[in-house]
C-alpha positions as CSV (number, residue, x, y, z in Angstrom):
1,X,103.9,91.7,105.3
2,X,104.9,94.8,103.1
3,X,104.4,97.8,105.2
4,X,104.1,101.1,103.4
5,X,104.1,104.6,104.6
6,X,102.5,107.4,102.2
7,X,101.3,110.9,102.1
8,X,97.5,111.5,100.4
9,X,97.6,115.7,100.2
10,X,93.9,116.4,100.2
11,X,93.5,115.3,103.5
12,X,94.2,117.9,106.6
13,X,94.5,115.0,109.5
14,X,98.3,113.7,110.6
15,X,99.6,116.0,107.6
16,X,98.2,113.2,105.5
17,X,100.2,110.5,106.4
18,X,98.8,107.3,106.6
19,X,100.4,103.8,107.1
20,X,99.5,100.2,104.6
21,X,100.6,97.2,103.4
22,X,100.8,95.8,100.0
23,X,98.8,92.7,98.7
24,X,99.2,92.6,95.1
25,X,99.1,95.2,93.4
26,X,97.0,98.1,95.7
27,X,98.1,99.1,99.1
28,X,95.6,98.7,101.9
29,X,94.9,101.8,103.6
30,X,95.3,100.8,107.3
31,X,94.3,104.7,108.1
32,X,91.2,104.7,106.7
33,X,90.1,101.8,108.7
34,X,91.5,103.2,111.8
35,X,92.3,107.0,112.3
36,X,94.4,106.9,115.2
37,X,97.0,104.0,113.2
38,X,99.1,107.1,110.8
39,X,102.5,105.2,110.6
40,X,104.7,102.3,111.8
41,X,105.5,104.3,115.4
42,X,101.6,104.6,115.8
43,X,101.1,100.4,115.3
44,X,104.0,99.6,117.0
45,X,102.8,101.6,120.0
46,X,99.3,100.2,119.5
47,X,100.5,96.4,119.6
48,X,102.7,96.7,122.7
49,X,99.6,98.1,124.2
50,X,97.5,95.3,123.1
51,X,99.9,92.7,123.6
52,X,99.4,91.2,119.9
53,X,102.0,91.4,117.2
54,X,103.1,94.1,114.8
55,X,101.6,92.2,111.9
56,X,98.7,91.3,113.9
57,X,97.9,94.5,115.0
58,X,98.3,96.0,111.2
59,X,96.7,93.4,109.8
60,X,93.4,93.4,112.2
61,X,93.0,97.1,111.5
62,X,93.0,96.4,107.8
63,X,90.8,93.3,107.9
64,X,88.2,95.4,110.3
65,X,87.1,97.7,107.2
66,X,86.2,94.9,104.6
67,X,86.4,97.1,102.0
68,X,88.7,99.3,103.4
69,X,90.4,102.0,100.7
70,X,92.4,101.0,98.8
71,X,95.3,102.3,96.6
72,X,97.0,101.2,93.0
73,X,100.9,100.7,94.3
74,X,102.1,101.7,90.9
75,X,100.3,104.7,91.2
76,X,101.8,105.7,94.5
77,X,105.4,104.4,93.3
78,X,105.5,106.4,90.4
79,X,103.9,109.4,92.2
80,X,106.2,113.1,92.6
81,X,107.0,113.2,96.1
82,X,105.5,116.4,97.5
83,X,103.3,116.6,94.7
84,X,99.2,116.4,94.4
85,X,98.6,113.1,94.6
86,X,99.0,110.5,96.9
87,X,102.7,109.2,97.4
88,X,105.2,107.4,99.2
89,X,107.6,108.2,102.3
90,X,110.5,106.2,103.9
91,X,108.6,103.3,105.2
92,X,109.9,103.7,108.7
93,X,110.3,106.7,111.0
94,X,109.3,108.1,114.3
95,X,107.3,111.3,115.2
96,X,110.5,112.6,116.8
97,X,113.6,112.4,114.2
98,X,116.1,112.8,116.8
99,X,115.0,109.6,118.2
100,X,115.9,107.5,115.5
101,X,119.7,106.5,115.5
102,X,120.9,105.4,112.0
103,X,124.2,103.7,111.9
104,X,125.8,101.0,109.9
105,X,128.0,97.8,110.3
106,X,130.8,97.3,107.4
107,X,133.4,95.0,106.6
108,X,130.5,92.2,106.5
109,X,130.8,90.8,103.3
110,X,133.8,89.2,101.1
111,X,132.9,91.6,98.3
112,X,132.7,95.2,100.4
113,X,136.2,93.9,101.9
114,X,137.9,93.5,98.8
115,X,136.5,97.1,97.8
116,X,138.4,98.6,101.1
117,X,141.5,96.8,101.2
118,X,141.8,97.5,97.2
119,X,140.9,101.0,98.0
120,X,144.0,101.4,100.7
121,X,146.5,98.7,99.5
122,X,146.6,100.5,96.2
123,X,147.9,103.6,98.3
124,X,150.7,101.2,99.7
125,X,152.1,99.7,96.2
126,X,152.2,103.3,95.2
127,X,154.6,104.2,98.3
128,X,156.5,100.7,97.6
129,X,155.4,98.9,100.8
130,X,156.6,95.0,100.6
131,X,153.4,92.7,100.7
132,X,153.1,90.0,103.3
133,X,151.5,87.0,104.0
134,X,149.7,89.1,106.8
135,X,146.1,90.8,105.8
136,X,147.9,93.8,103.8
137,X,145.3,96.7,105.8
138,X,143.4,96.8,108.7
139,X,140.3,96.5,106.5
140,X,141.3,92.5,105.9
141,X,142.2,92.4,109.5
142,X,139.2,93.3,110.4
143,X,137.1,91.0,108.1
144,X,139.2,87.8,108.6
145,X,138.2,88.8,113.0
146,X,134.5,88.3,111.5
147,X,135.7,85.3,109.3
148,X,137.1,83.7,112.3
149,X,134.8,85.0,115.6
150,X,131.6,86.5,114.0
151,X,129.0,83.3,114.1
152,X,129.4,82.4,117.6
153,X,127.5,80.1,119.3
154,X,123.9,80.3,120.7
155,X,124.5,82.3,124.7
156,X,128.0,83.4,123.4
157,X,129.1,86.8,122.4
158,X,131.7,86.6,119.0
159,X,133.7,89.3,117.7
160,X,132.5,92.7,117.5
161,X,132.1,93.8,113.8
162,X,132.8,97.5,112.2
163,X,130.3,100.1,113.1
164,X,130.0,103.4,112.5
165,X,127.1,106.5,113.2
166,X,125.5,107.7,110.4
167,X,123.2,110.6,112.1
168,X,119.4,110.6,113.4
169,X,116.5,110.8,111.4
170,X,116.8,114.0,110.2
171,X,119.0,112.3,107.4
172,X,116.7,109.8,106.6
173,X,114.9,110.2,102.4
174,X,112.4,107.9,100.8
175,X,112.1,106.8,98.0
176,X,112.1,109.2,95.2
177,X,113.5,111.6,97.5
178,X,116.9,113.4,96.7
179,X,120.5,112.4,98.1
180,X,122.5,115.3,99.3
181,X,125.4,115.4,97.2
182,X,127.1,117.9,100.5
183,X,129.4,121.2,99.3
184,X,132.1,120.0,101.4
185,X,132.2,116.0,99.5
186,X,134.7,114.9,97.3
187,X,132.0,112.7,96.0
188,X,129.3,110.3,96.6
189,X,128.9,106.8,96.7
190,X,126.2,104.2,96.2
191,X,126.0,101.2,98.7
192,X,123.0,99.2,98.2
193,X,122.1,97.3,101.5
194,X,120.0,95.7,103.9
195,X,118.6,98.3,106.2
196,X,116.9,96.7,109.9
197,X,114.3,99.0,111.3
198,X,113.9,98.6,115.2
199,X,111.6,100.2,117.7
200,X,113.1,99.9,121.6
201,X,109.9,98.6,123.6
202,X,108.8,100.2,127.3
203,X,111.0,97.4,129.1
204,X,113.9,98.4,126.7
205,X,114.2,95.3,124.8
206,X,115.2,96.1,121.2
207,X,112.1,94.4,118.6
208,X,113.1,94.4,114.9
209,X,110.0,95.7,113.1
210,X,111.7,94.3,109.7
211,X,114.3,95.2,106.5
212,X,114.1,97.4,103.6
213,X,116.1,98.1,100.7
214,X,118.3,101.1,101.3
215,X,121.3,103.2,99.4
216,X,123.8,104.5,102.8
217,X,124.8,106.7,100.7
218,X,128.5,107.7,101.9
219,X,132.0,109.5,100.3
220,X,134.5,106.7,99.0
221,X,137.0,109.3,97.9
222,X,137.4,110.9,101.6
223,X,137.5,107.6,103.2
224,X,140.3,106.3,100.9
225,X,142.2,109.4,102.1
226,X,143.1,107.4,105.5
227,X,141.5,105.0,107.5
228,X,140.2,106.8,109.9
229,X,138.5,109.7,107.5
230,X,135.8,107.1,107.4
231,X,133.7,108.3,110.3
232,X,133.5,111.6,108.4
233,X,132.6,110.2,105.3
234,X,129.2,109.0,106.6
235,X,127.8,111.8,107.8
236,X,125.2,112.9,105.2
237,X,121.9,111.7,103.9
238,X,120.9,107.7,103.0
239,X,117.4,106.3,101.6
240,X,115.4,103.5,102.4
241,X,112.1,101.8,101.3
242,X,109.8,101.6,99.3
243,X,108.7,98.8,101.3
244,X,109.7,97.3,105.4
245,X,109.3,93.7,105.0
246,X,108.2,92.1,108.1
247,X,108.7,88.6,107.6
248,X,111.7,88.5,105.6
249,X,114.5,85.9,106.3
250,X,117.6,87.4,106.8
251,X,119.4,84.6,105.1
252,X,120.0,85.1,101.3
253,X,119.6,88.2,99.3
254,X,120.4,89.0,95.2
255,X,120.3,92.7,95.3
256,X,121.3,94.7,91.7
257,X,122.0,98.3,91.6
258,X,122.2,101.0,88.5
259,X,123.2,104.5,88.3
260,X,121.6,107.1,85.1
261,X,122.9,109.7,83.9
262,X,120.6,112.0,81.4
263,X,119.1,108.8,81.0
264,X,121.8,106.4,80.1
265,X,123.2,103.8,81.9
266,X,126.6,104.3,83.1
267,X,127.0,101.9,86.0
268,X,125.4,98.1,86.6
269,X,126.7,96.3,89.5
270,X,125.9,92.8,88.1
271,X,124.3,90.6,90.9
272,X,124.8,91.3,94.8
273,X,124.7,89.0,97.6
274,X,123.8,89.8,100.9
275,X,122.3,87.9,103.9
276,X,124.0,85.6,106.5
277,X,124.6,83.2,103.7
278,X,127.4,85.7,102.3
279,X,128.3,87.7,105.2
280,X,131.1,87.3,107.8
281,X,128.8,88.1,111.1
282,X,125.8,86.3,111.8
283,X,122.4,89.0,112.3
284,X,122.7,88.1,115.8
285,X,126.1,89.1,116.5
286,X,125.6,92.0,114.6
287,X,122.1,92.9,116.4
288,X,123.9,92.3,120.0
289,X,127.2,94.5,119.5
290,X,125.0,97.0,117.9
291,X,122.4,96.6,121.1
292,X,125.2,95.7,124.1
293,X,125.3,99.2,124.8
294,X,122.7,101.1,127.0
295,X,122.4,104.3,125.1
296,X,120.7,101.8,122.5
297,X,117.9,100.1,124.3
298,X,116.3,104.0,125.4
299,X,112.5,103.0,125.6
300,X,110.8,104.8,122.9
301,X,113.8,105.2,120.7
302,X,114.0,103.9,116.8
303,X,116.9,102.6,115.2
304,X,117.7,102.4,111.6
305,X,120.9,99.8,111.1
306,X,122.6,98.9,107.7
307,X,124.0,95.7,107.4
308,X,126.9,96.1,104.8
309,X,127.2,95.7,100.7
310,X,129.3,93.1,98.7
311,X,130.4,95.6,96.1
312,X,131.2,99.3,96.0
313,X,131.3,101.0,92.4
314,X,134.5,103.5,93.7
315,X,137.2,100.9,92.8
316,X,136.0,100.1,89.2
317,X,134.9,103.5,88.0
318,X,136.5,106.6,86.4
319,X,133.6,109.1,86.9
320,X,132.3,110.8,90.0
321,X,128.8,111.0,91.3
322,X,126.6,114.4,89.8
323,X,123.5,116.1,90.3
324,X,120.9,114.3,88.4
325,X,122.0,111.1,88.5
326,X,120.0,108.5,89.5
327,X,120.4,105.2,91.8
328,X,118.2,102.6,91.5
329,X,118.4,99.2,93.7
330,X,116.3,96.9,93.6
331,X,116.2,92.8,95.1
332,X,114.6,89.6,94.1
333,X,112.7,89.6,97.7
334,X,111.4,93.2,97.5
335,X,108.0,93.7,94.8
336,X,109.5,97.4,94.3
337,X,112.9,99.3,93.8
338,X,114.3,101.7,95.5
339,X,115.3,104.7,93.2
340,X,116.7,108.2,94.4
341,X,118.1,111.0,92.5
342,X,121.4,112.8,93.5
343,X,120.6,116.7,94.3
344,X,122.5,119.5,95.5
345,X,123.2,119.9,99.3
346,X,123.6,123.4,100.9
347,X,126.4,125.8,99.0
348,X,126.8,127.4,102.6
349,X,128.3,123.7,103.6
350,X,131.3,124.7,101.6
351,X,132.1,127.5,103.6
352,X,133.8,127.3,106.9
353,X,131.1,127.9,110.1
354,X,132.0,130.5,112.5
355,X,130.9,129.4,115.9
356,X,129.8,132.2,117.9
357,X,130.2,133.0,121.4
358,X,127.4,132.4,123.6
């Protein structure tokens, strides 16, 4: 299924918010059919209390009102977030943002790899290091570990991949929503990806709800500083939707992505592969040293986990990110794209903060 999440203004209950899933060309308004279902947290929490799936329970609700309302998905894609009419939000969240955890795996794919190492190795010609036969930076290092250890076998644990934290759900933006381009930032970067979207169950059993497109959105020219400059560089906003696909196979993706500027194209990534078909981890060995660790599996909890891209425009480009521009990814798997425009962040984020005594 293609789950949506959107916003219809006129009406007072939930704030509006309402939860759907596309079949051709309208959304089916699951809300309409039953009040109580206003997002993804709301039928996930209904199906574990029914004991039938996600998709069952979403589906059922929308089958029960033959002719339940319906809306033109064009209409809602194209819609001004925030504006009058009805329009879409991230399709996944949770009432509480501070319990979703959005974080990231990296090094995953041949093409990201080559990004990184040519992003530090070109630091190390410039100080006349000697090449080796050895990986050159700890980026290849760590992507020949996933090369070698990251497709274990079935009851096995393999080598853990590259993770970092990205921030709660507070820093979360659907589509059509702005990316912070942050005060402090020496710039942004696109990196169209796979996003998994996972509720944590009342037993504490991690359930993938399903993927979406998403843009985790990060700082290439901070990261290239040093190595370890690339926690830092991740904190700030990402995007994801327009759609969570429930039944997607995580096996072979083409993903493209595009950046305008005053309405001309000055960036086209060509074709992008993702899914375990191109990737150095299998999803399960990514999904278990992501979950292996208790402060993951908190009952009630969401998780928002982006699985890596194959290219990165930083290494190939002579321009830096700008208010206005915007990012558009889209895949062959996914009916809609996901397009975001870069926007200010906070001038006072340029300033240092003052803590205060208590």
């Amino acid at each position: 299924m293609r789950v949506v999440q959107f916003v219809i203004p006129s009406i007072a209950r939930a704030d509006g918010r309402r939860v759907g899933y596309v079949v051709g060309e309208e959304v089916v308004d699951v809300t309409a059919a039953d009040e109580t279902l206003t997002s993804v947290f709301a039928v996930f929490e209904a199906s574990q209390a029914s004991g039938r799936s996600f998709d069952e329970t979403l589906a059922g609700a929308g089958a029960s009102d033959g002719d339940a309302s319906r809306l033109d998905y064009s209409g809602l894609l194209a819609a001004r977030v925030g504006g009058g009419t009805p329009y879409l939000v991230a399709p996944f969240g949770h009432p509480d943002d501070h319990r979703i955890l959005v974080s990231g795996t990296g090094l995953t794919h041949t093409g990201s790899a080559k990004s990184r190492d040519q992003m530090h190795s070109d630091d190390d010609a410039a100080t006349g290091n000697t090449p080796t036969d050895e990986p050159a930076t700890d980026s290849a290092k760590m992507f020949q570990m996933g090369i070698d250890g990251g497709s274990p076998e079935a009851g096995e644990r393999g080598t853990s991949p590259e993770w970092f934290y990205k921030g709660n759900g507070t820093v979360l933006r659907g589509p059509g929503e702005g990316l912070e381009l942050p005060a402090f930032a020496l710039d942004g970067g696109e990196e169209p990806e796979l996003a998994g979207c996972y509720f944590i169950d009342r037993a504490g059993v991690p359930r993938r709800v399903g993927f979406t497109l998403g843009n985790e959105w990060s700082d290439h020219e901070t990261e290239r500083i040093n190595y370890l400059y690339l926690a830092p560089s991740k904190l700030r906003s990402c995007a994801i939707g327009p759609e969570l696909v429930t039944d997607f196979e995580f096996d072979g993706l083409t993903l493209e992505c595009a950046v305008e500027r005053d309405g001309r194209l000055i960036y086209e990534s060509g074709p992008l592969y993702t899914g375990e078909q191109y990737m150095s981890h299998t999803l399960a060995n990514c999904e278990d040293h992501h979950f292996k660790y208790p402060l993951h599996r908190v009952p009630g909890d969401a998780h928002v986990h982006f699985f890596g891209t194959s290219q990165l425009s930083y290494p190939t480009r002579d321009w830096k990110f700008q208010v206005d521009d915007v990012i558009t990814i889209s895949a062959n798997a996914f009916s809609a794209p996901l397009s975001n425009v870069v926007v200010s962040g906070d001038p006072v984020e340029g300033r240092p903060v003052r803590v205060a005594r208590a």
